[in-house]
C-alpha positions as CSV (number, residue, x, y, z in Angstrom):
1,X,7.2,28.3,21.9
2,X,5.2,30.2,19.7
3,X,2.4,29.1,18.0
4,X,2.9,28.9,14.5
5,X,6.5,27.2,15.0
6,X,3.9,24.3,16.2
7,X,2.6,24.6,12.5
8,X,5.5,24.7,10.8
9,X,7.1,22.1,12.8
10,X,3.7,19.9,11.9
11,X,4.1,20.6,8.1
12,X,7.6,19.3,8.7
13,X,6.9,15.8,10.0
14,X,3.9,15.6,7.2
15,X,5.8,15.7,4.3
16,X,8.8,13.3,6.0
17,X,5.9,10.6,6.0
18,X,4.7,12.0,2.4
19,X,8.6,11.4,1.4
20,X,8.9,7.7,2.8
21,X,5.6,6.6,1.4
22,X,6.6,8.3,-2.4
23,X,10.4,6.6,-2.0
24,X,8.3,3.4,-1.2
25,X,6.1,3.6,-3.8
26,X,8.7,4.5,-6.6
27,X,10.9,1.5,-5.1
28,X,8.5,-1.3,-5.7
29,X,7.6,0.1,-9.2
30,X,8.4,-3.3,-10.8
31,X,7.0,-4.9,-8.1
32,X,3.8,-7.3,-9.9
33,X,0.1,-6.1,-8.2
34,X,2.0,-3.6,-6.1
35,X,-0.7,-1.3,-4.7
36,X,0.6,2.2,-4.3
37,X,-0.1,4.2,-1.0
38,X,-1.1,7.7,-0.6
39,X,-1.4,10.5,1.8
40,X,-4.4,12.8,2.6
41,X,-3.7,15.8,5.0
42,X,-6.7,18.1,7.2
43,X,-6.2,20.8,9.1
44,X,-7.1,20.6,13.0
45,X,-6.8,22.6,16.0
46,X,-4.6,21.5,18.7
47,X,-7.7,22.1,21.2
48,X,-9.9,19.9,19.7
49,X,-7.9,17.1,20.2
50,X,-8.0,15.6,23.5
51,X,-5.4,15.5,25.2
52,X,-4.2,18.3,23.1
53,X,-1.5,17.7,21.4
54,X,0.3,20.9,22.4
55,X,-0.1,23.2,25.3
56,X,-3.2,25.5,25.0
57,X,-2.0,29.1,25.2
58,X,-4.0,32.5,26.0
59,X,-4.2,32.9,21.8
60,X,-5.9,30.9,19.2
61,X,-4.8,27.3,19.4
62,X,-2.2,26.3,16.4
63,X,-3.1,24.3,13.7
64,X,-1.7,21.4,12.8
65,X,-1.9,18.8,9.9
66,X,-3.3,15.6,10.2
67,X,-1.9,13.3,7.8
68,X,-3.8,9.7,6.6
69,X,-2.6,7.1,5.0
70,X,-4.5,4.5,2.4
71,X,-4.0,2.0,-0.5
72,X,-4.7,3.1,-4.2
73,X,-6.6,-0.1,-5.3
74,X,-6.3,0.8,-9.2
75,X,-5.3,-2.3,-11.3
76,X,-1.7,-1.8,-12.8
77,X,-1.6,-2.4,-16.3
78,X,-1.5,-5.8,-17.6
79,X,1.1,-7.2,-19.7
80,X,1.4,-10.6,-21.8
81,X,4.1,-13.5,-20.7
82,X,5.6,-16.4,-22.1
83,X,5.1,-18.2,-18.6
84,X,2.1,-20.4,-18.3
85,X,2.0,-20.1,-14.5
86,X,1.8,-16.3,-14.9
87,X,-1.5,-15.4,-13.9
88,X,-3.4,-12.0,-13.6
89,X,-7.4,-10.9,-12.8
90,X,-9.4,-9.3,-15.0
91,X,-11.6,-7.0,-12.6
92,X,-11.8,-6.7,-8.9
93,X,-10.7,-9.2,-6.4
94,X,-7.9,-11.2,-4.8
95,X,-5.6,-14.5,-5.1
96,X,-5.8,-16.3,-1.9
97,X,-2.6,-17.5,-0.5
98,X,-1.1,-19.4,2.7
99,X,1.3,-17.6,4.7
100,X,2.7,-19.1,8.5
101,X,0.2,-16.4,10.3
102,X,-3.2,-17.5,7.8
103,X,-4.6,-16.5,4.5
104,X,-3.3,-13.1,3.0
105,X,-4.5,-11.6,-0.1
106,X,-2.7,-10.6,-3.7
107,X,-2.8,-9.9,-7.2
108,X,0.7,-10.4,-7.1
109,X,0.4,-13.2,-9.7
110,X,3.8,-14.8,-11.2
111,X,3.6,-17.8,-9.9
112,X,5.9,-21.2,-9.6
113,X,5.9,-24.5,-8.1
114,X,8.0,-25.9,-5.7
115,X,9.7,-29.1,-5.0
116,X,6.5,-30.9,-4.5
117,X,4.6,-29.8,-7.5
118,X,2.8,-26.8,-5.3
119,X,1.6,-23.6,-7.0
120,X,3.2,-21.1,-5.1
121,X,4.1,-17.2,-5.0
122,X,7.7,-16.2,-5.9
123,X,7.2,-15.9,-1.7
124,X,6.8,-19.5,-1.2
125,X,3.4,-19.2,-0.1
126,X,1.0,-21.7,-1.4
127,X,-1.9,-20.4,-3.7
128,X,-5.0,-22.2,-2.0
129,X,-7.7,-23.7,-4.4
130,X,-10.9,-24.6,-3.1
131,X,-11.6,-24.6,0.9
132,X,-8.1,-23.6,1.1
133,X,-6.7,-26.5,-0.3
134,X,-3.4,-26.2,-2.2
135,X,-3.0,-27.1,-5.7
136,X,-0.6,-29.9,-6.9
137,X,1.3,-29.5,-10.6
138,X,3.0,-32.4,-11.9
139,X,3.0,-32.4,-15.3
140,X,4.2,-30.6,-18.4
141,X,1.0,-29.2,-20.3
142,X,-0.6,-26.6,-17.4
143,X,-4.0,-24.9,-18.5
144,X,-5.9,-22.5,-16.7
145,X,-9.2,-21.2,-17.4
146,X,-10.9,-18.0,-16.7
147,X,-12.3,-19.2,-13.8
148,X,-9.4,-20.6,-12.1
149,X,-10.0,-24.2,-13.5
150,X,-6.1,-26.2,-13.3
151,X,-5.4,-29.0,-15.4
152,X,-2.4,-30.9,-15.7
153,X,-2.0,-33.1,-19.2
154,X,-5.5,-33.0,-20.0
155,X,-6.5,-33.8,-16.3
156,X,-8.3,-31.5,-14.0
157,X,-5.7,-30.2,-10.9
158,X,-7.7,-28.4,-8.8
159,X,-9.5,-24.5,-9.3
160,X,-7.5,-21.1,-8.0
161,X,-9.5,-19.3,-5.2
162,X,-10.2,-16.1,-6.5
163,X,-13.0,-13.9,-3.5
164,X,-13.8,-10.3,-3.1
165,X,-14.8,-7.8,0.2
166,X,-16.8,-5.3,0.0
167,X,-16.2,-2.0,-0.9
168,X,-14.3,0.2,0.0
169,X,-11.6,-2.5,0.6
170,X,-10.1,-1.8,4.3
171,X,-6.9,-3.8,3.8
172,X,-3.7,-3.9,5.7
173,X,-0.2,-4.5,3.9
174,X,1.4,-7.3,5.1
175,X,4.2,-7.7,2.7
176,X,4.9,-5.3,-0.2
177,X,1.9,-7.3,-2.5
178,X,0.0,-9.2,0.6
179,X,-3.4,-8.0,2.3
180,X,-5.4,-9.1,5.0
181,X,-8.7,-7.3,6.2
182,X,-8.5,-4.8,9.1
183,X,-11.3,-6.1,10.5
184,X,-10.0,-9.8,11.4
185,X,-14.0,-10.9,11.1
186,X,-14.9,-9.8,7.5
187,X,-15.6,-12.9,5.4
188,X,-14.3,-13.0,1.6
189,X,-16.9,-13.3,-0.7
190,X,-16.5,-15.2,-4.5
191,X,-14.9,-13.2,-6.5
192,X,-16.1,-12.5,-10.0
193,X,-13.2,-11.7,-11.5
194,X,-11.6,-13.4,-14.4
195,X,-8.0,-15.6,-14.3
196,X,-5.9,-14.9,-17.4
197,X,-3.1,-17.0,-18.0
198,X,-0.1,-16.0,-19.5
199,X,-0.4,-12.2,-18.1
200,X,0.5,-10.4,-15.5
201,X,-0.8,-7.2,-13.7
202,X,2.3,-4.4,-12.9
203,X,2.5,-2.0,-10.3
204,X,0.0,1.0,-10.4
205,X,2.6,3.4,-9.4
206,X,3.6,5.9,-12.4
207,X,7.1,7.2,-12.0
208,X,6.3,10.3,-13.3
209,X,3.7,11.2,-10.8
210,X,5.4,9.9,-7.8
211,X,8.6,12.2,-8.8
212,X,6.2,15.2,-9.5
213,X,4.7,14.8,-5.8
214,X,8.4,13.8,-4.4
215,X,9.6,17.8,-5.8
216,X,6.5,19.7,-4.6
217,X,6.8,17.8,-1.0
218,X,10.9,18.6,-0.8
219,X,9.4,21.9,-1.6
220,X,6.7,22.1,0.7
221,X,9.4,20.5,3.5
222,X,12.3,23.5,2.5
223,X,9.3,25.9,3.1
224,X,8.0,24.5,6.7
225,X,12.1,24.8,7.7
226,X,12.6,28.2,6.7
227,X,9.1,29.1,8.3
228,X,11.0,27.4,11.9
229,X,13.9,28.8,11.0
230,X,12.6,32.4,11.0
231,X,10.9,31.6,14.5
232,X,14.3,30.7,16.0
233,X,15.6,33.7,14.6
234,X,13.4,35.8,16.2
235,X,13.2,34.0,19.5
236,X,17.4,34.3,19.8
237,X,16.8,38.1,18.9
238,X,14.1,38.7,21.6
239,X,16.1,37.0,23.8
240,X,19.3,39.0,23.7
241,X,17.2,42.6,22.9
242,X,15.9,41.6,26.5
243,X,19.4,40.7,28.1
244,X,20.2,44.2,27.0
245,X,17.9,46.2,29.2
């Protein structure tokens, strides 16, 4: 095969991950404290990784594109509700929630409570308040303060968990607003943060820019096809010019 088809053919399967991760992005725009992903590309050659990739040949090694993925940690905008349980932070840090495989992370914060009286997400995972403990509403009148402080009717309930890491976040998705850390050792931190009742944070994708980058990659992927295309063609030509002589 000839080199450069390894290029194209590289460029190809780049922008079918960009595609995936912009349809993704686009399709949890109403998603509350979705974090959007992106995509960052570098240019290698095929000898410098080891194995290579791709055979060596005589000429210079092709280059291919490396593609990385990461989380845009921007706060989406914040809107005002007429639900008392919605709640959103005012700066940097997470909720701290309960899920079956241990604490996950979100900003993902319109809340309810279950059965039982316990905050929850719209998940069913309960919100932990302090050491992890889970915070019980039974009542009518719910007030939170900017710190996390619950009270029920005038009586305190418990405080929200609200930590930090430190930056830059390394955070893995979970769920389409969940985090945990990468590194399954790194200890939250208090978060300093402020609660605001009664708002909630959106989704930090913007339509408009995901659809711009969606064109110029279905552009970028047409291109890389007609670039393999070409090399076909002129492989099927060499081949019969030779079965000639």
């Amino acid at each position: 095969m000839n080199s450069g088809m390894y290029s194209a053919v590289s460029g190809s399967l780049s922008a079918m991950h960009r595609l995936d991760i912009i349809s993704n992005n686009l399709a949890n725009i109403n998603t509350p404290g979705f974090k959007k992903d992106k995509m960052s590309f570098e240019g290698l050659l095929s000898g410098n990784v080891n194995p290579p990739v791709v055979p060596q040949g005589t000429t210079a090694d092709p280059i291919l594109q490396k593609d990385s993925v990461y989380i845009d940690y921007d706060s989406g905008p914040t809107t005002q509700s007429s639900n008392t349980l919605d709640l959103a932070l005012d700066g940097d840090g997470f909720f701290a929630v309960t899920t079956p495989e241990g604490t996950a992370y979100t900003r993902q914060g319109n809340f309810r409570t279950s059965a039982d009286g316990t905050l929850v997400t719209v998940d069913g995972y309960p919100v932990q308040g302090a050491n992890g403990a889970a915070i019980r509403i039974q009542g009518s009148k719910v007030e939170i303060d900017a710190k996390g402080g619950v009270s029920v009717d005038g009586t305190a309930a418990g405080a929200i968990s609200v930590v930090d890491f430190g930056k830059p976040y390394n955070m893995t998705k979970i769920g389409s607003a969940l985090f945990i850390p990468a590194d399954q050792q790194a200890t939250p931190q208090a978060g300093k943060a402020q609660v605001l009742q009664g708002h909630l944070e959106g989704s930090n994708v913007d339509a408009i820019t995901e659809m711009v980058q969606m064109i110029e990659t279905n552009r970028y992927f047409e291109a890389c096809s007609k670039v393999i295309k070409g090399y076909d063609d002129m492989a099927t030509k060499a081949a019969n010019d030779i079965g000639k002589l």
